[in-house]
C-alpha positions as a Markdown table, in Angstrom:
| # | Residue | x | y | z |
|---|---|---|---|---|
| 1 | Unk | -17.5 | -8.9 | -43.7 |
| 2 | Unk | -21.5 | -8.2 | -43.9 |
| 3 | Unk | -23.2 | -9.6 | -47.0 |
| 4 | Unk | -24.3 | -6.8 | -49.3 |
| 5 | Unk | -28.2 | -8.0 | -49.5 |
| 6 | Unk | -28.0 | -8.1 | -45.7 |
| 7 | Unk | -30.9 | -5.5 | -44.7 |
| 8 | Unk | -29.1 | -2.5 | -42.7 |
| 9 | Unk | -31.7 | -3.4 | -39.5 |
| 10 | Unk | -30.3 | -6.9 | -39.4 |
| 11 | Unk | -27.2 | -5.6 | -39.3 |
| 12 | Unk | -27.9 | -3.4 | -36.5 |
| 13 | Unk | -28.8 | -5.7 | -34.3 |
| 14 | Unk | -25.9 | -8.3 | -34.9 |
| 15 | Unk | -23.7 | -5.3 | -34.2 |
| 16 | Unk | -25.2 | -4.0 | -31.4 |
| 17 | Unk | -25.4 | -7.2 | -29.5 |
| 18 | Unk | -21.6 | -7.9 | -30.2 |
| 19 | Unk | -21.0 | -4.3 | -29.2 |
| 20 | Unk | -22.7 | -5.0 | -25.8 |
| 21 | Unk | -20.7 | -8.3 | -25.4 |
| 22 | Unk | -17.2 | -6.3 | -26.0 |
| 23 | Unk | -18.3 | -3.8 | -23.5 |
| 24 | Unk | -19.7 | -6.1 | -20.5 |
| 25 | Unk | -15.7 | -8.4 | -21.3 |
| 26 | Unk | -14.1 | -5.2 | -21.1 |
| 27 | Unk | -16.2 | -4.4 | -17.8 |
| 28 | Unk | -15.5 | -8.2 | -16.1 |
| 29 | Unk | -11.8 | -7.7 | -16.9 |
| 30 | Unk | -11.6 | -4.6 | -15.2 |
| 31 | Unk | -12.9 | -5.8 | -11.7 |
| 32 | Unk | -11.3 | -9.1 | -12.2 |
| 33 | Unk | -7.8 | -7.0 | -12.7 |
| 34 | Unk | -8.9 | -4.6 | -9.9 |
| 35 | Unk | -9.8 | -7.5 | -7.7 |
| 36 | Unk | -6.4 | -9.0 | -8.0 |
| 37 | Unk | -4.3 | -5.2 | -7.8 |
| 38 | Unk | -6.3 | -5.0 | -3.9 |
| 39 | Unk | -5.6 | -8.5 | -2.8 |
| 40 | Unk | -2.1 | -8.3 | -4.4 |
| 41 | Unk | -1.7 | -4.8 | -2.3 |
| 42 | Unk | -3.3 | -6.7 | 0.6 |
| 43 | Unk | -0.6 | -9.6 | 0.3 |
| 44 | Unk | 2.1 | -6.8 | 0.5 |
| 45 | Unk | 0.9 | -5.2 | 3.3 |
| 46 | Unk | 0.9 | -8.4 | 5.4 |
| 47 | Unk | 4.6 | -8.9 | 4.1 |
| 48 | Unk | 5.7 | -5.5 | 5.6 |
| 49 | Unk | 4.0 | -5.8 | 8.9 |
| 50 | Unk | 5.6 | -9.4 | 9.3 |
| 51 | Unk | 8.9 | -8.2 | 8.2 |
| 52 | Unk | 8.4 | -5.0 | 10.9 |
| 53 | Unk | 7.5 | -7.7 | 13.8 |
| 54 | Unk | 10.3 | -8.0 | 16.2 |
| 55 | Unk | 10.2 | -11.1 | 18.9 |
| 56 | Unk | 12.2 | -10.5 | 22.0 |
| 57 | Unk | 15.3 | -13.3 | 23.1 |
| 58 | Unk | 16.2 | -14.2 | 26.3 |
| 59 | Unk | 18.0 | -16.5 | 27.7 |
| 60 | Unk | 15.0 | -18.2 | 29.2 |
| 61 | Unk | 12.9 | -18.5 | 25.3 |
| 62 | Unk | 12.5 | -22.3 | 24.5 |
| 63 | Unk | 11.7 | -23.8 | 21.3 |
| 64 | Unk | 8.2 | -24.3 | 21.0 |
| 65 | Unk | 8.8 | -28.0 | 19.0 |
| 66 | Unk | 11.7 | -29.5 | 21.5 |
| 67 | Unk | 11.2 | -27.6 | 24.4 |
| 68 | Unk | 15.2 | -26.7 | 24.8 |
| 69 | Unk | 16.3 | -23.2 | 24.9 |
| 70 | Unk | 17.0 | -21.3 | 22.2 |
| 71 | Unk | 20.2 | -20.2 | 23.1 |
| 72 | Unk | 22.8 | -17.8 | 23.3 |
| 73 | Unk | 22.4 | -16.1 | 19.9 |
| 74 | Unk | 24.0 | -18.4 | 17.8 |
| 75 | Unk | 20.9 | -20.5 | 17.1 |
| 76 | Unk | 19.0 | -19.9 | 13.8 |
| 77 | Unk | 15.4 | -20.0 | 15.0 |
| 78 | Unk | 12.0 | -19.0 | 13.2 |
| 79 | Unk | 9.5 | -17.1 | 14.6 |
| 80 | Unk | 5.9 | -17.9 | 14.4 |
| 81 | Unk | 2.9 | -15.4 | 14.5 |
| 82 | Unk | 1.8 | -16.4 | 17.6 |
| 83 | Unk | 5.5 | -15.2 | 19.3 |
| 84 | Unk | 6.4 | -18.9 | 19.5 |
| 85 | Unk | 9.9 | -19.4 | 18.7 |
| 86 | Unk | 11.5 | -22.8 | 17.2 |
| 87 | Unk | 15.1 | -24.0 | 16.2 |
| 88 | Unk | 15.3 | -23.5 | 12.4 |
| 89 | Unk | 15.8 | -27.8 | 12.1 |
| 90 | Unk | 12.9 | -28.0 | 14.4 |
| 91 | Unk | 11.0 | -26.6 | 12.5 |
| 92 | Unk | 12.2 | -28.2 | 9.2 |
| 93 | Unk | 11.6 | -31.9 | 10.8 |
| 94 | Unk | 8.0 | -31.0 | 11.4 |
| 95 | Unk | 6.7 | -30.0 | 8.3 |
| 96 | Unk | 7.4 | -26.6 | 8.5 |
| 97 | Unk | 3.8 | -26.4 | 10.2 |
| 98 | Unk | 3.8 | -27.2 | 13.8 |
| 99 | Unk | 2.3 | -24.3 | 15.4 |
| 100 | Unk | 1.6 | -22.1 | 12.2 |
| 101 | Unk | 3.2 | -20.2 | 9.0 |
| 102 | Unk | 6.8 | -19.1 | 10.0 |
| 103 | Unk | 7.0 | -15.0 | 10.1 |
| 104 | Unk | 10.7 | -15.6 | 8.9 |
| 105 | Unk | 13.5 | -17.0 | 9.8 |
| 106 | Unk | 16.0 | -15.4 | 12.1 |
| 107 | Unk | 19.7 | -15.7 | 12.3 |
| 108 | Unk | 21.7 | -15.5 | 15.9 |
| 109 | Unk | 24.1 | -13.4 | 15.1 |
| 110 | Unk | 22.6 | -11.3 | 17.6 |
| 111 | Unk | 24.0 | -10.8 | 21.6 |
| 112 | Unk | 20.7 | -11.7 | 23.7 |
| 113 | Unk | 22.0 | -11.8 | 27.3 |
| 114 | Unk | 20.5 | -8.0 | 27.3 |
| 115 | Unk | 17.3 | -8.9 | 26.0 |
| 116 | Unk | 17.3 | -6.7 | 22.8 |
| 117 | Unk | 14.7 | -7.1 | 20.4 |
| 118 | Unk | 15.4 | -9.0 | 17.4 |
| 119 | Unk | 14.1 | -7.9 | 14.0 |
| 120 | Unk | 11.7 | -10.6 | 12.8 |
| 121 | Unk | 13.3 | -10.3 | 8.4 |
């Protein structure tokens, strides 16, 4: 609380300078948490277009780390942004950063001898 002998200018100008400090926080929190809603938005939006790639398997696709082929469809593989493709332990004995961040991993459950594309999820 004020002190009652405290002259009502003084306390004006306490007031009004905390009242400007309350208002330029409330300001700084507001970009800071609009700042973080875009590059959280930004962040989702990369995770849908990654998850919407698709990398096409053939027969003749070769891991990028090992150089063998990837195989018939019943290799697990992961698929790189570049469209590089790697056997799933490949790319687990390297670091998990050979060529670049994985897009996802992908499963070979798939029949590839028609050259379908593949869902990169």
């Amino acid at each position: 609380m004020l002190p009652p002998d405290l002259p009502l200018s003084a306390a004006l100008t306490l007031l009004g300078s905390a009242l400007l400090h309350c208002t330029e926080t409330g300001r700084n929190l507001s970009v800071v948490r609009s700042l973080r809603r875009w590059e959280n938005l930004s962040a989702r939006e990369d995770l849908v277009s990654a998850k919407q790639r698709s990398v096409l398997l053939s027969q003749e696709r070769a891991c990028c780390l090992c150089h063998k082929r990837i195989g018939n469809g019943s290799s697990v593989f992961v698929a790189y942004p570049t469209g590089s493709l790697a056997h799933y332990l490949c790319f687990k004995r390297a670091g998990g950063a050979a060529v670049g961040a994985p897009a996802g991993v992908l499963g070979g459950s798939e029949d590839t001898d028609d050259g379908d594309n593949v869902p990169a999820w």
